[in-house]
N, C-alpha and C positions, 0 to 999 in steps of 0.2 A: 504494500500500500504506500503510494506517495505522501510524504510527510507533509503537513500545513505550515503556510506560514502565520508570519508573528501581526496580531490583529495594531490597532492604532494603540497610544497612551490613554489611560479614563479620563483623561480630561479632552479626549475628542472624538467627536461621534463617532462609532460602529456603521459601516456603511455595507449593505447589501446589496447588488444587483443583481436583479431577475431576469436572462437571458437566453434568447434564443432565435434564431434565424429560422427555426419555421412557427408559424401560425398555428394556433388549434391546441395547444400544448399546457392551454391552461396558465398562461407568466401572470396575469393582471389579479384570478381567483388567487394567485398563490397571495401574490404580494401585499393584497388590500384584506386580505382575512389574517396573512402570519400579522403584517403589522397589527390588528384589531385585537389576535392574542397575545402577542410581545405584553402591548400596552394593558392586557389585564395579567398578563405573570408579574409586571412591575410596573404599579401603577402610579410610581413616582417618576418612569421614566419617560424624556421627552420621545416620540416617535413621530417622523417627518414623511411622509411619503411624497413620493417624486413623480409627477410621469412624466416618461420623454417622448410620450406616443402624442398623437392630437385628436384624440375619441376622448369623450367627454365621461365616460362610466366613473372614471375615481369621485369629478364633482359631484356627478350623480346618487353616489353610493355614500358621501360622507358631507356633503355641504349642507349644512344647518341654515333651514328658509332659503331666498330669492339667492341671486348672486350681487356680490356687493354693486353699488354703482360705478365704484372703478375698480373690477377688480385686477389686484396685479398675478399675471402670468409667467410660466415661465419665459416668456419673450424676455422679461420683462428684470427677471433675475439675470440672465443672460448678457442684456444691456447693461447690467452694472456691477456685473460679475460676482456677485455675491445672493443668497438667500435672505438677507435681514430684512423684513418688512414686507417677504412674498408668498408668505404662510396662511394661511385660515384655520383657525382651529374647526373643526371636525367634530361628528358622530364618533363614541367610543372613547373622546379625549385625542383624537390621532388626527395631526396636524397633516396638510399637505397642499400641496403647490399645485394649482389649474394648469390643464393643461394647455399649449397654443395653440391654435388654429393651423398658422402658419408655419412650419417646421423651416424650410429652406435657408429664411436668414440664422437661426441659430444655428443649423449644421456646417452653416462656412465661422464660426464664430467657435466650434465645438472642434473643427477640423485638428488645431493644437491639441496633442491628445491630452494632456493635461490640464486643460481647461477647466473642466467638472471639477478635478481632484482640487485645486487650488480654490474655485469658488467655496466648497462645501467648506476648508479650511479656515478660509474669511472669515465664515459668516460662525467658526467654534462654537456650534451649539451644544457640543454634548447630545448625551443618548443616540439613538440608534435614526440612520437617514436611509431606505428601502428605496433603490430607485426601479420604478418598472418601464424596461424599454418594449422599444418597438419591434416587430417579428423580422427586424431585419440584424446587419451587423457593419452597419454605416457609422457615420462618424459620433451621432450620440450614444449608440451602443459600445463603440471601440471607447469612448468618453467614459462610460459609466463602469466598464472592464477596467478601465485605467484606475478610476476612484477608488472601487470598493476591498473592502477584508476578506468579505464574502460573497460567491459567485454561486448563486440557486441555478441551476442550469436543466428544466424542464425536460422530462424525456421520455415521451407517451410510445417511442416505436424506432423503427430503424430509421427511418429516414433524421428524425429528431437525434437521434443517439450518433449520427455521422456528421451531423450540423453541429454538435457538443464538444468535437475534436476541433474544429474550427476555432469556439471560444475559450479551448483551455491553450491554442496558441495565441491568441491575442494578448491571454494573461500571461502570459513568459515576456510579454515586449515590456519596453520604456524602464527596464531594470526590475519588473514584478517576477510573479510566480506562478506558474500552471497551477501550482498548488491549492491559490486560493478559492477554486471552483471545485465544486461540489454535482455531482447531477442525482438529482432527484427523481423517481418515477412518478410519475401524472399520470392519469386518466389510463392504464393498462390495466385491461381485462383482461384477469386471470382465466376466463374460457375461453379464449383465442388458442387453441391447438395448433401448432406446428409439424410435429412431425406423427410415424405410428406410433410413436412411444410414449405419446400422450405428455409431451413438454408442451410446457405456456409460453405465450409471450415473455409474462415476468423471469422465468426463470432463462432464457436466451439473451434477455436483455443481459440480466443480473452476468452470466459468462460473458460477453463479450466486454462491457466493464473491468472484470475481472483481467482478462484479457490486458488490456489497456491500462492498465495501472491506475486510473481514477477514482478519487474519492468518492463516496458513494452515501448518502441519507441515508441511514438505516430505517427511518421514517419512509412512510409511502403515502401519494393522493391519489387513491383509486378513483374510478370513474365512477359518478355518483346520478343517479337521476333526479334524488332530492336537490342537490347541490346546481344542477343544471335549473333548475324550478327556482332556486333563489337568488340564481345568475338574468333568469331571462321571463322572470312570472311577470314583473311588476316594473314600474318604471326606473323603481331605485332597487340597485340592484340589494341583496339580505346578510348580514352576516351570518356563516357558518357554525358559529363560535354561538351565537343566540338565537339564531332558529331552525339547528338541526340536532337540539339537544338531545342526546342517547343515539345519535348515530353513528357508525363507522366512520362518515364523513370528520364528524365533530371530534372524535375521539383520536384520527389518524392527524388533525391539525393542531391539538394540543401536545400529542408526541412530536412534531418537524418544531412545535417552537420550542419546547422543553430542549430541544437536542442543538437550533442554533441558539439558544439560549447561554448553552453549555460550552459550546465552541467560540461563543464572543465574549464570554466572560459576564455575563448580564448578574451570574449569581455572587455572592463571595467569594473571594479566591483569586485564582489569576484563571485566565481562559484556557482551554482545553488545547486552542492553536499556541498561547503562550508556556502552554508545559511540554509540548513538544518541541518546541523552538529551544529551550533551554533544560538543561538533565536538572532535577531536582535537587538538592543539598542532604546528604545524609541527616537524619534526626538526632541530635544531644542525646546519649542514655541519662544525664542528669534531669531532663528535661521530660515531663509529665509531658505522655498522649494527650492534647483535648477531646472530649468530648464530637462525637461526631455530627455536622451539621447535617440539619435536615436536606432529601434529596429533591434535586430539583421537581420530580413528579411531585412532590409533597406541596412545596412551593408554590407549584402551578395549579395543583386542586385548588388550594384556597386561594390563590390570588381569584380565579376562575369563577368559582363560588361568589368571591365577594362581587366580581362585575354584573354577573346575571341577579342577584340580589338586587342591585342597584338600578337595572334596566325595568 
């Protein structure tokens, strides 16, 4: 298994990008429901969401009442290279940035691949910033590869899983790391038979993967029909997290945040990428074990609990 690299310092935000150059794969479900659970595992922490796309579903799915009279877009961050002042606080407590209409001038403005990264830096908000790009791997997706810690890398099928090799070399460029992507399985149904022998999709995926040396969710987003119903029933699109309670759906999304949870450091301790990045220090025998902290599952029942409580 390829080792992780080393996430930011806590005094600067956790940056995730949701990536993929094909379509259908599920990035937007992933990004706008993990953010919704981030923000109930710790509900002290600020969460930004991003879109670099120009479909309107994020406003849709978290803008509280009309849209402001002016409101600022990412056009609009873009023009002044920074986030400070381009936020809306949101449904769920989870901030995020409108998308633009016009994509074209930002992508000549995006084209410095470092762009993103330096803006998000400006504007040091702390906690966690989810950017969800577009089904392509143009210069705001190469942008948002450059930014992030962690690289969610959607992967419903082979076609998606050969477009995945694509984004784990983009994160090798501008001095990063393959490392910091991740691919995830979306929407594979485990009844898809392949061969006599009665193998799944998942499990063909799972070897070739293996294969390839790549990080891999141990977390899964199976394909869901509830979950399609609170993507496409109603105008705004539903949180998974609040109304698909007791399902598969609900239960497979509280495990992906629990796990990048654990991987960005979100609980006590240092991060799961930062204890692989460096070998631990042997323990003092003079020095008393503590106590052992509770596990992150524990953590995220009750943070979880307290949000639906509150809804």
């Amino acid at each position: 298994m390829v080792p992780c690299a080393t996430v930011s310092p806590p005094s600067q935000s956790r940056v995730i990008a949701v990536a993929s150059n094909k379509g259908g794969v599920g990035k937007t479900t992933v990004a706008t429901n993990l953010a919704i659970a981030l923000r109930a595992l710790r509900e002290e922490l600020p969460i930004l969401l991003v879109t670099l796309d120009d479909q309107s579903l994020v406003e849709r799915m978290f803008r509280i009442g009309g849209a402001p009279r002016e409101a600022r877009t990412l056009k609009h961050a873009f023009a002044q290279r920074s986030f400070d002042g381009c936020a809306e606080l949101g449904e769920f407590g989870v901030e995020f940035v409108a998308a633009a209409r016009e994509l074209e001038a930002i992508k000549v403005r995006a084209a410095e691949p470092l762009m993103l990264k330096r803006m998000l830096e400006a504007s040091a908000r702390g906690g966690v910033v989810i950017l969800d790009t577009k089904s392509d791997l143009e210069a705001l997706t190469r942008s948002a590869l450059a930014a992030c810690d962690l690289a969610i890398l959607p992967v419903a099928d082979r076609a998606s899983l050969d477009e995945a090799e694509r984004a784990f070399a983009l994160l090798a460029e501008h001095g990063g790391r393959a490392a910091r992507g991740r691919v995830l399985f979306t929407l594979v149904d485990r009844r898809t038979k392949l061969d006599a022998e009665g193998r799944d999709l998942h499990e063909r995926l799972a070897e070739l993967v293996e294969q390839r040396g790549w990080p891999r969710f141990a977390s899964v987003l199976s394909r869901s029909p509830r979950v399609e119903a609170l993507n496409s029933g109603t105008q705004r699109p539903r949180s998974i997290l609040h109304e698909a309670r007791g399902t598969l759906a609900q239960r497979q999304l509280r495990e992906l945040a629990e796990e990048v949870a654990k991987l960005l450091g979100l609980g006590e301790g240092p991060s799961a990428l930062e204890e692989r990045a460096a070998p631990r220090e042997p323990a003092s025998p003079r020095t008393a074990s503590p106590a052992p902290a509770p596990s992150f599952a524990t953590d995220l029942r009750s943070a979880l609990f307290r949000g639906l409580r509150g809804r």
